[in-house]
DOLO-633564 format. One record per residue (C-alpha): residue in one letter; x, y, z; residue number from 0. Coordinates in steps of 0.5 Angstrom, whole numbers, plus 500, padded with zeros to 3 digits. Layout:
BEGIN
[site a [X Y Z] NUM];
...
END
This chain:
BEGIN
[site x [655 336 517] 0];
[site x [660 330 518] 1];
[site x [667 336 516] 2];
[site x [664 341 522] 3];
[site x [664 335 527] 4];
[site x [671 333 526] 5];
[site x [672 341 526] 6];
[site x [668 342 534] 7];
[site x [672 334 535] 8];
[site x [679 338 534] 9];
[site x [677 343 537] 10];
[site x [675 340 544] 11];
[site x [680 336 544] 12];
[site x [686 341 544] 13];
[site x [683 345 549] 14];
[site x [682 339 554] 15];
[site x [688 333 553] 16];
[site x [692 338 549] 17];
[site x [696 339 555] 18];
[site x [697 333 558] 19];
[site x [700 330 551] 20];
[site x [704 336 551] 21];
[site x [706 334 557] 22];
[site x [708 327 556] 23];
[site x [712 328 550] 24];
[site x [716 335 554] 25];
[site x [718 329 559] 26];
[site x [720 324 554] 27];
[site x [724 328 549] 28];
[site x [730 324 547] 29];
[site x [727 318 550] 30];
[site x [728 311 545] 31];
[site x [723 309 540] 32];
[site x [724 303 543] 33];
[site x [720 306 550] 34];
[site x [713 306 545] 35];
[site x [715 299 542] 36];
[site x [718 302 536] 37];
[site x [723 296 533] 38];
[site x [729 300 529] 39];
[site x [731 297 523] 40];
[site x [737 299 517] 41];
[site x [737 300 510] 42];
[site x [741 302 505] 43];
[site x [740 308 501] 44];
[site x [743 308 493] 45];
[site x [749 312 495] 46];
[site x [751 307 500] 47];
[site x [750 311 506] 48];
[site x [746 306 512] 49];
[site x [739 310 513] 50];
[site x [736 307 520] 51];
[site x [728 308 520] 52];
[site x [724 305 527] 53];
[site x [718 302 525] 54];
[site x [711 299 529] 55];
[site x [704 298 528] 56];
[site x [701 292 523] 57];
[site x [695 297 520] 58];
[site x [693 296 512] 59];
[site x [695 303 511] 60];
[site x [702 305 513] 61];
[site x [705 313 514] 62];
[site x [711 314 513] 63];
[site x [714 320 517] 64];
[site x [720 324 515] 65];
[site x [723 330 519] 66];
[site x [726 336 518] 67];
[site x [733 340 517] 68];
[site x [736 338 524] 69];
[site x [732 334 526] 70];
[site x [730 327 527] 71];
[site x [725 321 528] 72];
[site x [724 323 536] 73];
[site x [720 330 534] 74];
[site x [715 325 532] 75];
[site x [714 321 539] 76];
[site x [707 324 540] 77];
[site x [705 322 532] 78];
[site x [708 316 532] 79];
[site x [705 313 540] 80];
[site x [698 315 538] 81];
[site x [698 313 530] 82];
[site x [701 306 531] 83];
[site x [696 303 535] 84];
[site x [691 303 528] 85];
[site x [696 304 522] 86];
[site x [702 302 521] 87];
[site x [707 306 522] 88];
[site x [715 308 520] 89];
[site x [718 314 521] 90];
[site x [726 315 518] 91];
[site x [732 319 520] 92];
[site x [735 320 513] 93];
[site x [742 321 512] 94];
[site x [746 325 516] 95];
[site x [741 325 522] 96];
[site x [739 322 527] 97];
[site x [742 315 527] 98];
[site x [744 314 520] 99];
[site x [750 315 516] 100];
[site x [754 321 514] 101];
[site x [758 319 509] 102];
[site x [754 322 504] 103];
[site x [758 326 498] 104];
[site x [753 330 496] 105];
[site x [746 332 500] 106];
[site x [740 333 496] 107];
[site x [733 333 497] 108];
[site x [733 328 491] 109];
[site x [738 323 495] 110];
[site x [734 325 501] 111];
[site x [728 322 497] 112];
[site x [731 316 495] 113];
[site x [733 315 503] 114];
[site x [725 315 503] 115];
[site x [725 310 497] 116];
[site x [730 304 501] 117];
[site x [726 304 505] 118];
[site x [719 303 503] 119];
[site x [722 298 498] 120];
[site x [726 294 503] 121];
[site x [719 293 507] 122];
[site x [716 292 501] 123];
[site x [711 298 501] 124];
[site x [706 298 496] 125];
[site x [702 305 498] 126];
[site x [704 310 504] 127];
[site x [702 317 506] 128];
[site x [708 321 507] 129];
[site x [709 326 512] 130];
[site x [714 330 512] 131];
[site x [716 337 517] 132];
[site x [720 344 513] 133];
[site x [724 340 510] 134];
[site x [721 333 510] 135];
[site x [715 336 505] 136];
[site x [720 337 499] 137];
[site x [723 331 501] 138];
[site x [717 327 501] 139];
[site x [715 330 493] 140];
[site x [722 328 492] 141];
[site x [720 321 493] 142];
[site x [713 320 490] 143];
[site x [717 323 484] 144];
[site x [720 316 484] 145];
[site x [715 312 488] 146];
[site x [709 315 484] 147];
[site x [702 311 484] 148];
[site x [705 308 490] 149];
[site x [704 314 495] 150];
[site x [696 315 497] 151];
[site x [698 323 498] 152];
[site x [703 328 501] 153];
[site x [701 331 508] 154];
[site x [706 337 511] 155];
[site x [707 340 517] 156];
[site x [709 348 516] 157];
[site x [712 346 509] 158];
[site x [710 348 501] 159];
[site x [710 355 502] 160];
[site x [712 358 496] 161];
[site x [711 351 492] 162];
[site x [710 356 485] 163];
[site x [717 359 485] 164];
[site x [723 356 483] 165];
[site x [731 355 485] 166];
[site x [734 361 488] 167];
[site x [739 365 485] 168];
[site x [747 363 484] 169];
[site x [748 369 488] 170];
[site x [743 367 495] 171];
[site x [746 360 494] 172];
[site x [753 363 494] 173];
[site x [751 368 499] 174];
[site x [748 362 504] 175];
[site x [752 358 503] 176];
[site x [758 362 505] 177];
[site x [755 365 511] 178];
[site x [753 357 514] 179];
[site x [760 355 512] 180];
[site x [764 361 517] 181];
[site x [759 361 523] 182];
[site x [755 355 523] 183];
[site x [753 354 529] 184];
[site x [751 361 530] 185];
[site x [747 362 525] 186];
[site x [743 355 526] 187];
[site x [742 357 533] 188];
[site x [739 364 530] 189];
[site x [735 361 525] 190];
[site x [731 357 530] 191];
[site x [730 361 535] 192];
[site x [727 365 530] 193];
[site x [722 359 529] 194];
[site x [718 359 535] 195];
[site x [714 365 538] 196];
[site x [715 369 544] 197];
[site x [711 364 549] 198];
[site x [713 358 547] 199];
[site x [716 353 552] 200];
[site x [724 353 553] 201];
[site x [725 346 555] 202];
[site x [722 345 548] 203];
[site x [725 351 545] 204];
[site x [733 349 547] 205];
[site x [732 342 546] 206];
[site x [731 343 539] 207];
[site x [736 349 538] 208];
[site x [741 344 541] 209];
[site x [739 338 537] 210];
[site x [739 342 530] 211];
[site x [746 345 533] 212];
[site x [750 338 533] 213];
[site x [747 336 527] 214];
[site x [753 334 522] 215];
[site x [756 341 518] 216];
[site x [757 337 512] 217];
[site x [749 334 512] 218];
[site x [747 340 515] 219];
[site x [750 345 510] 220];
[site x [748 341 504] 221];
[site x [741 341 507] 222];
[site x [740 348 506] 223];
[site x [744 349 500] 224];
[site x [738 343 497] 225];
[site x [732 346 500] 226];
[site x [734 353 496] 227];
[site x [736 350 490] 228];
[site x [729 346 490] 229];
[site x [725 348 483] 230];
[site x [718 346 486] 231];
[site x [714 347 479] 232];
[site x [719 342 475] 233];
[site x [718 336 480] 234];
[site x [710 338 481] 235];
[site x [710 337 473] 236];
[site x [712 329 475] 237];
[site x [707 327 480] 238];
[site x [700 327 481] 239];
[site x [699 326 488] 240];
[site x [693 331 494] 241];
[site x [699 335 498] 242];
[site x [695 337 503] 243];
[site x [699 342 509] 244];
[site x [697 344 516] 245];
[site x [702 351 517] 246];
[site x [703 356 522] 247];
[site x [702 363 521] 248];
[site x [707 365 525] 249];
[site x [714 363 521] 250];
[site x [713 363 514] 251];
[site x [707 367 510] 252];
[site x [704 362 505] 253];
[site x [703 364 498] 254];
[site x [696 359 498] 255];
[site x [693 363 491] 256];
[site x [700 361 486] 257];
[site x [702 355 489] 258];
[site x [693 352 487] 259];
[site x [695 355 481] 260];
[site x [702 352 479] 261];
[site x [699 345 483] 262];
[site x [691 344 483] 263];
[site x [693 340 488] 264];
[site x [694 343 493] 265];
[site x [691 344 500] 266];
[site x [693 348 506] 267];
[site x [690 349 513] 268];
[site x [692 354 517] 269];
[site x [693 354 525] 270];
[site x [694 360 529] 271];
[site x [699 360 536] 272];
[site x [704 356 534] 273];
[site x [711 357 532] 274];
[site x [714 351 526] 275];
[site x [714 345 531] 276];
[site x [707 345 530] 277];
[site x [706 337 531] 278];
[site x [711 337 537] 279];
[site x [707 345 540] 280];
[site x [701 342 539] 281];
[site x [701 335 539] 282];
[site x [694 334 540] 283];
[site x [691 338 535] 284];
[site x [695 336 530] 285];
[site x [694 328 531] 286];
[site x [687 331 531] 287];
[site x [687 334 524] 288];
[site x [691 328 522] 289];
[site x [686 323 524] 290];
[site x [681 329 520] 291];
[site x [685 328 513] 292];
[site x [687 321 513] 293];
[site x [679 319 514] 294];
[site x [677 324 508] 295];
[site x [682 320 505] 296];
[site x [679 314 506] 297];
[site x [672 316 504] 298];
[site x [674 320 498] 299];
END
């Protein structure tokens, strides 16, 4: 009884605030963290690249929000505004995005856990959710892989659709690799607008194709080399960790029955009329639903 009222809850919320929170974060897309009382602070990754993270909020349970490819923490403004007020919350621009460094050598999914392991070591974390968008999710295992018994669980955002399958072959590495190399910028455009549907809103839509377009080459070629390469059922086998995931079905199918076959762990919501950006074209849905999770949390 209590799961069907938090269902109707989110429901009834999306239909009547959903709006105006959606409006609120349309307004202040790229606005400093600093403007909802966010405090920015540095680290140090264990390649030596400055990893700039924001930080609010003095809950006893702390979320960590980790974007995606091309991203940065500001795709979380909605979450971070409204989590901070009862968690403590932390969100992290790992290396070559955002405001962190960019004199990485090699960028992998395993270094970019380890940008989410500095800072939870320099604050001093000993039990986090992480919340990781598309890349953000593989980012996130990468981390409880290190972390372990210290993350509460893995919550993604349209992310861990194929989680039974292993790295892609030489040849489509290669392939994407040498595409990305000649024609970056247009490639990167191309993929993302082929994240969103047709009726999403265009000031979000070209706010984030602009965004992934100058996001550094280097970081981003090597972003996406790492995430094909990424062998999802040889990192499963290291943690033992709920992942649970909201994902659109619009961008990617997911493949539901092999992943709860190769992790038993896994659980996947699905919501409809959405593109990729579900936390920023749906705000007040997804706070709903992340409010929903982290109290089943709390109680099982």
């Amino acid at each position: 009884m209590k799961k069907i009222i938090l269902i109707f809850s989110i429901l009834f919320s999306a239909q009547t605030h959903g709006d105006d929170l959606f409006k609120n974060l349309l307004s202040n897309l790229g606005a400093p963290l600093s403007e909802i009382g966010f405090v920015e602070k540095s680290t140090t990754s264990i390649d030596g690249v400055k990893i700039i993270y924001y930080e609010k909020g003095t809950g006893n349970k702390t979320l960590l929000f980790i974007h995606g490819y091309g991203c940065n923490s500001k795709y979380w403004w909605a979450q971070l505004q409204h989590f901070s007020k009862n968690y403590r919350v932390i969100s992290v621009d790992i290396g070559g995005h955002g405001e962190s460094g960019i004199n990485r050598d090699n960028y992998t999914m395993a270094n970019f856990g380890a940008d989410v392991v500095a800072v939870m070591n320099e604050e001093n974390i000993q039990q986090s959710y992480l919340i990781g968008h598309s890349m953000g999710g593989p980012v996130a295992l990468e981390a409880a892989v290190v972390l372990q018994d210290r993350v509460t669980a893995i919550i993604g955002v349209d992310t861990f659709h194929n989680i039974a399958k292993g790295p892609a072959s030489p040849f489509v590495k290669i392939l994407v690799n040498t595409m990305f190399k000649f024609r970056q910028s247009s490639a990167t455009n191309d993929a993302v607008i082929k994240q969103f549907r047709d009726d999403a809103n265009l000031d979000l839509k070209n706010w984030i194709t602009n965004k992934a377009e100058t996001t550094d080459p280097k970081a981003s070629r090597g972003s996406l080399s790492s995430i094909i390469a990424m062998d999802y059922p040889t990192q499963l086998k290291k943690i033992n960790v709920p992942i649970i995931t909201l994902n659109s079905k619009y961008w990617m199918d997911t493949e539901v029955e092999e992943g709860q076959k190769e992790y038993s762990k896994y659980e996947v919501n699905f919501i409809d009329g959405v593109g990729h950006y579900v936390m920023m074209e749906k705000p007040t849905y997804f706070n709903n639903w992340l409010d929903d999770v982290l109290n089943e949390r709390t109680i099982n």
